[in-house]
Every structure is written in structure tokens, then in C-alpha cells.
N, C-alpha and C positions, 0 to 999 in steps of 0.2 A: 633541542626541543624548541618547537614555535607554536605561538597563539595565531589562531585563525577564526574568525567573526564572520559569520551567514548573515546578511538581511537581504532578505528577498524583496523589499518594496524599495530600499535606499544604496543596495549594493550593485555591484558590475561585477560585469567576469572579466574583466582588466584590473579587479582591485585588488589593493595590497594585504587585505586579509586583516587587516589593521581595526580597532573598533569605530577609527574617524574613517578610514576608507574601505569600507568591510566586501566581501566576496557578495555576489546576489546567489549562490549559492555551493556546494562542494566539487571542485572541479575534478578533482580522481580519490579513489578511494581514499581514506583516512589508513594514517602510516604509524606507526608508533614512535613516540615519544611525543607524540603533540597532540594539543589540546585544540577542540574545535567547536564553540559557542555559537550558537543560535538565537538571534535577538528573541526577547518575548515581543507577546501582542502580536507577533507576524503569521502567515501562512506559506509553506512551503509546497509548492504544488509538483511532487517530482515526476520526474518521468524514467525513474533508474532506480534501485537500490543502494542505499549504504551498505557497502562489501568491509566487513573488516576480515579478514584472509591473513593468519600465521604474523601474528603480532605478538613476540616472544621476547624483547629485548629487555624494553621499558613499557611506562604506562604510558595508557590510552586514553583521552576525559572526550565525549560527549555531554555536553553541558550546555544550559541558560546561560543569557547575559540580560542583564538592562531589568527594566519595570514591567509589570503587567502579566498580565493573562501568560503560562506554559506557552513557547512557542509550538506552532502546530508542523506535522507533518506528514505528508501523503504520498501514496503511489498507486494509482491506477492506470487504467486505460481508458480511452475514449472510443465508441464508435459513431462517427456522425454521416456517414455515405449509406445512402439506402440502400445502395448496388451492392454494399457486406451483406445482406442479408435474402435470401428466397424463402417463398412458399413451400412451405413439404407437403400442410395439411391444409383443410379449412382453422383458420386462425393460427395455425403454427408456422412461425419463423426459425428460421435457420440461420447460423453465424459462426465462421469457423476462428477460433480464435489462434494466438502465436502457440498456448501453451497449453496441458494440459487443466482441465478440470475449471473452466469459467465459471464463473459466479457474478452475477450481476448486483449491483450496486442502487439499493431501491425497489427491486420489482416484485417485494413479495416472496413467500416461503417457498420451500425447492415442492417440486409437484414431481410427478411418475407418468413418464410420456408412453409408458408401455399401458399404464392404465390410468389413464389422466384422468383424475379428478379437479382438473381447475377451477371452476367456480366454489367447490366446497371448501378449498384451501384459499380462498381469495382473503380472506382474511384474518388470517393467522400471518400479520404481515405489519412492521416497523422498525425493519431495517434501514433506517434512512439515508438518502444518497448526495453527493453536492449538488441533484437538481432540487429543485423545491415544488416538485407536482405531484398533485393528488392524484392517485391511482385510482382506479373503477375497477371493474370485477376482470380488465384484463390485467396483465402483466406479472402471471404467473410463469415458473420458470421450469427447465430441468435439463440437465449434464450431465456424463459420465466421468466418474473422476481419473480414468484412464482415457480420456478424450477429450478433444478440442472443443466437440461440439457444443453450444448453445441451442438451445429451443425457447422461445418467449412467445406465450400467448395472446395476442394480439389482433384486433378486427381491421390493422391495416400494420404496414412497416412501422417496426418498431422504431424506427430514426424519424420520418413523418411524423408518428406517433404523440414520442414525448423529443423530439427536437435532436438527441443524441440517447445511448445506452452505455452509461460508466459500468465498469467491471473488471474484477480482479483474479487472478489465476490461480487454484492452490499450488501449483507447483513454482510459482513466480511472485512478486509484488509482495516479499519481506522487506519491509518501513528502512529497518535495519538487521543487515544479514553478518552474522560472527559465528565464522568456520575456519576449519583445518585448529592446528595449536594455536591457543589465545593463551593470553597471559595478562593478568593487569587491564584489563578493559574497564572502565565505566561509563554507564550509560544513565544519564540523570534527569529530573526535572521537564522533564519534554511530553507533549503531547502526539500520539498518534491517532492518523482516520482514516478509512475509504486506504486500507492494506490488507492483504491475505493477512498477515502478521505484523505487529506494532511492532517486538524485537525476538527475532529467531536466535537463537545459541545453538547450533547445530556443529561442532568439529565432524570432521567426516571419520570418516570408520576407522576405529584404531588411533583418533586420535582426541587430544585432551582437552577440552576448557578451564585452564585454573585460573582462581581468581577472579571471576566476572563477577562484576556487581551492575545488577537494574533496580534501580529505585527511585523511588518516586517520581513514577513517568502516570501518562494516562492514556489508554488505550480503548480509544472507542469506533465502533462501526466497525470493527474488522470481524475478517472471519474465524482468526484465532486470536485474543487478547497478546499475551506473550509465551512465549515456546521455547521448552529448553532441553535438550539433548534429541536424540533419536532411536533408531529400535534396530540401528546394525553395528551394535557395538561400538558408540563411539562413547567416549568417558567426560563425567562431569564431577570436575577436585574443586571443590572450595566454591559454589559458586552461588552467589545471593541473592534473592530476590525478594523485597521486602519495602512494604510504603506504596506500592501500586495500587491505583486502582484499574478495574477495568469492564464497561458496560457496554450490554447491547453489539455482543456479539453472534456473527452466523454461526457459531458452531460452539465448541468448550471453549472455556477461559482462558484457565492456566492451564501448560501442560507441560509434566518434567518426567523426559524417560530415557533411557539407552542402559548402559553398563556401568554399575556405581565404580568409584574408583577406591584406591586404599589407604588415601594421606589425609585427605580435606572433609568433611561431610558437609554436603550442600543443603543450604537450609533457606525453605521460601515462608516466610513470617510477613505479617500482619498486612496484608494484600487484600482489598475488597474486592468481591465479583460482583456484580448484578445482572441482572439482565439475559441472561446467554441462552445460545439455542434458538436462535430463531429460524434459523433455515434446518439445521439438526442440532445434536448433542448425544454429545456422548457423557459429560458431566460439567460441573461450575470449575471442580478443577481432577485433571486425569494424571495419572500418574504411572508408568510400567517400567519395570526392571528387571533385567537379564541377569539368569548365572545366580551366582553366589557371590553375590556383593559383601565385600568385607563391611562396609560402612550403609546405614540407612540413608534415606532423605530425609529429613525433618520438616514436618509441615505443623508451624502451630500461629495461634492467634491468627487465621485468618477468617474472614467474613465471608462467606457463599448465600447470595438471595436469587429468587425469581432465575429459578433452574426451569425452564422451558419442557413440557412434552408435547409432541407433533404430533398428526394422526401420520406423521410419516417417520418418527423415531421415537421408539418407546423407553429407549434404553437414557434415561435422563436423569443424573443420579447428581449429588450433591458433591460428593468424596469419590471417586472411583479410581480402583487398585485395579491391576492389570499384571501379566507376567508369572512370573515363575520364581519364588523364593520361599523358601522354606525355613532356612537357617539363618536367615538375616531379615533385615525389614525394615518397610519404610515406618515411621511414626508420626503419628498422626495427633496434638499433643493440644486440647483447649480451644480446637476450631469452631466456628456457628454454623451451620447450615439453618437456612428457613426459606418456607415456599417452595420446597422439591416436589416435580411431577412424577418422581421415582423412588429411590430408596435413597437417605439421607446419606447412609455411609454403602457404599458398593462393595466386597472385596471380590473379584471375581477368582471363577475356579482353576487354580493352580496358585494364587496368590495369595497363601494359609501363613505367613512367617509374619504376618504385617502385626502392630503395636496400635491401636484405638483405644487414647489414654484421656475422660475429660474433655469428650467433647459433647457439644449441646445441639439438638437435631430440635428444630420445629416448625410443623407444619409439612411431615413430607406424605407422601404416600405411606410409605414403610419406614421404621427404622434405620435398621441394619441387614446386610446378607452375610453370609457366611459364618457359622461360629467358630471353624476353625483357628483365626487369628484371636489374636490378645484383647480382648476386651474390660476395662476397669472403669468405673467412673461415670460412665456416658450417659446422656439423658435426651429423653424423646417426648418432654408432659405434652406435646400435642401433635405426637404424631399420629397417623390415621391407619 
């Protein structure tokens, strides 16, 4: 096992990893059985992912060091060549990017290039990006999330423009990416920004995440706060998430779904959301599960505010259940929701086995949906 020390303003990529001679930043993926600290007060400006990849042995630490402020960290892309970008339309630019489903960073809520309404959506927009410029009624956006493509609204090059265009891929630009078997991971104390996802827990299909713990990290400006399982069957044992917060994201919050397992049950407690939904949503936090899971999720103590509705996603729910369970369920146990532009609690249809124990809804549109699932306790004195 070895200690390794990040400082991006005071380290080399010749250093000993040491805290008097520390790394300027992670030079290959994190391995198991070592520990790897991040000075506070710094900014990490990456250009890669942290891959943690079948880390089975011993434990993992992602962790602070030192005084000050969470250290921060990022991953986007830059475009600053005006030659990335052609005219397709009057005001519309084109830009193909590496990876599917771009998302731009600052320009304003996602628009409908088949039926653009750009100026009406101009401001439905405070996604903020690392440039510091005020937008005007151009720099509206829109992308296929099974495409490369970019479109950004614009009365000249968008690089001209505002100088460069930062953006992030959904299928690329995880802060920090934990796939295949994991085991013993933690992920602590750290700040993420300007990432598709702050920290992905994604094992691939058919296999497990036991033991992960994320806490008390902070997760802002991305397009998903923090993300945990997936939807082709890969399994999540034991795995924690709790003490986060997470604001002012493009899309939902929190999100835990794939195929529950049958040793550990994974429980995400007392995690604030604020903010979400600014480009879509689908809720503050989402949740779906396959099969016949032996074991629930347990979702309690946590804080859901300012759930976003767009005139381009309606579906903006505070709590939303997703999936197919019948005979098992996730629980849902002493949550807040307030400021929903939808339904406080979502259960959608096939997702009738869920537990909504005790939790306090205000201010949403609606309540609740579905009465099929377990209902006790719950209270809505201002919802609408």
C-alpha cells in the first residue's frame, strides 16, 4: 500500500507522490491498496477521467489533504479554433464533437433545432461555465444524445463569439469513473465541476459494486450530480452514498439504478440536492430497478429543492421510481422534497412494489402518483 499527494499548483509529474514532493496531478489510473489525496484550496483542471477499473483486492481512499476549501475537480473539453465550427443555418453553428451527446458548458437551456425556439428559451438559463461572460439572447443550444452533433445559436462563430466553447459529453467526462468489480472504494471530501458526472459507480453488466462509499463530496455544474448503477443489469452490494451535496445541475441529481443484489442493501441517506434541471430532468433524484431484487434501495433523510420544469421537459418530479418491481422495493423513508415543478413523489407505471414511508412534500405541483405502492405517513400541507 502507498500514499500519493495531487497538488496541481506546487506538484510535478516527476514527483515522488510524497506530501513535501507531491504529484501535479494522477499519472495512471488509481490501483488498489493505495491511497491518493488531493491538497484542498486547489483546482484540478483535467483532461481525462479517473478510471477506477476491477479493484477487488484491498481498499481504495480518494481523499483531502491539507487546510482549506474541498479540493476541486474537473473535466471538460475546450473548443477555441473557429474552423470546428460551420454555418448550417442563419445563426446556427455546427461542431462535431469526439463523443456522443455534447453539452455545452454556459450557453443556456437545451432548445429543439427541429422546432427552435431560441429566443423564448433564452432565459431559462444559469448553468455556469469556467468562462465568466454574460450571455445575450444568443447562445442557445441543441444535440442528439445519440450524436456528436452540436448546434449553438449564434450571430457569429461561436469561438469569435465568446473567445472559446467548454463542453462535456454524456457519454464521456466522468470526474471519476468506478467500473467492472469494485470492492472497498472510497471517495471522500472532494469537490467536483464543469463533468458530465461528479462520480459514476457504473460496474458493467453482470458485474458488482460492493462496498463503495461517496461521501461528503460536492458536486456542482454538472450534468448529472452523482450516478450509481446502470439499467443492463449490472449489480449494486453495499454501496453508500450519504453527506453529499449537489447543486445546479443540467439534468437529475442523484441517480441509482441497475439490478439490486442479495447480500448488502445500498443506502443513499442525508444528501442535499438543489438546483437541478436546467437543461432537463427527469427528477432531484431517480431511481430504477430491474427483476426481482431480493433487497430495496433505501433512500431516507434526504433534502430535494428547486426541481426545475422546462418548456422542454415536463416530467420534473422530486422522488422518481422507474422500472419493474413488484415484490420487492425501493424505500423511500423521512425524505423533503420542496419547490417541485412536478409531482413531489413520481412512482411511474410498472413500478407498484415501492415503500413511501414519512416523507414531507412542499410546494410541488402535485403530491404523489401512483397509489399502487405503499403509502404511510407522508405529508404535502402546500402542495398545489
Amino acid at each position: 500500500m502507498a500514499d500519493f499527494y495531487i497538488d496541481p499548483v506546487n506538484g510535478t509529474p516527476g514527483g515522488a507522490g510524497t506530501e513535501g514532493d507531491p504529484l501535479d496531478k494522477i499519472v495512471t489510473n488509481p490501483v488498489t491498496g493505495n491511497n491518493y489525496y488531493f491538497k484542498r484550496g486547489t483546482v484540478s483542471n483535467n483532461d481525462y477521467k479517473i478510471n477506477v477499473s476491477g479493484q477487488t483486492a484491498s481498499t481504495l481512499l480518494i481523499d483531502a489533504y491539507g487546510e482549506g476549501a474541498p479540493p476541486v475537480i474537473t473535466y471538460y473539453y475546450t473548443s477555441d479554433d473557429p474552423n470546428d465550427w460551420s454555418l448550417t443555418e442563419t445563426n446556427v453553428w455546427q461542431f462535431t464533437a469526439p463523443s456522443n451527446g455534447p453539452v455545452p458548458i454556459g450557453l443556456g437551456r437545451l432548445g429543439t433545432k427541429s422546432n427552435p425556439s431560441w429566443t423564448e428559451r433564452r432565459n431559462y438559463t444559469n448553468l455556469a461555465g469556467p468562462q465568466d461572460t454574460d450571455f445575450d439572447e444568443f447562445g442557445q443550444w441543441d444535440h442528439a444524445d445519440a450524436g456528436t452533433t452540436l448546434y449553438i445559436y449564434s450571430n457569429q462563430n461561436p469561438v469569435d463569439k465568446w473567445g472559446a466553447v467548454y463542453y462535456v459529453t454524456i457519454t464521456d467526462n466522468q470526474i471519476i469513473s468506478v467500473g467492472g468489480n469494485n470492492t472497498n472504494v472510497t471517495i471522500q471530501n472532494l469537490k467536483f465541476m464543469y463533468g458530465v458526472t461528479g462520480v459514476r459507480v457504473e460496474p458493467f453488466s453482470g458485474n458488482t459494486a460492493t462496498t463503495v462509499k461517496v461521501a461528503n463530496n460536492v458536486s456542482e455544474h454538472c450534468w448529472w450530480g452523482l450516478s450509481f448503477g446502470s439499467s443492463d443489469a449490472a449489480f449494486l452490494d453495499g454501496v453508500i452514498c450519504e453527506y453529499n451535496e449537489i447543486d445546479a445541475t443540467g439534468s437529475t441529481g442523484l441517480r441509482g439504478y441497475g439490478a439490486n443484489p442479495v447480500n448488502n442493501q445500498s443506502v443513499f441517506r442525508y444528501n442535499k440536492i438543489d438546483s437541478v434541471g436546467y437543461a432537463e430532468s427527469i427528477g432531484g433524484i431517480y431511481t430504477q430497478l430491474l427483476g426481482t431484487a431480493s433487497l430495496p434501495f433505501l433512500w431516507t433523510m434526504n433534502e430535494v429543492s428547486n426541481v426545475l420544469r422546462t418548456p422542454y421537459w415536463n416530467e420534473s418530479h422530486g422522488l422518481y421510481v422507474d422500472g419493474n418491481l413488484t415484490t420487492t422495493y425501493n424505500t423511500f423513508l423521512h425524505n423533503r422534497v420542496t419547490n417541485v415543478g412536478g409531482n413531489g413523489m413520481h412512482n411511474n407505471t410498472g413500478g407498484d412494489g415501492n415503500k413511501w414511508l414519512g416523507n414531507l412534500i412542499v410546494n410541488a405541483d402535485r403530491g404523489y402518483r401512483h397509489t399502487e405502492s405503499v403509502y404511510s405517513g407522508n405529508a404535502t400541507p402546500t402542495a398545489i
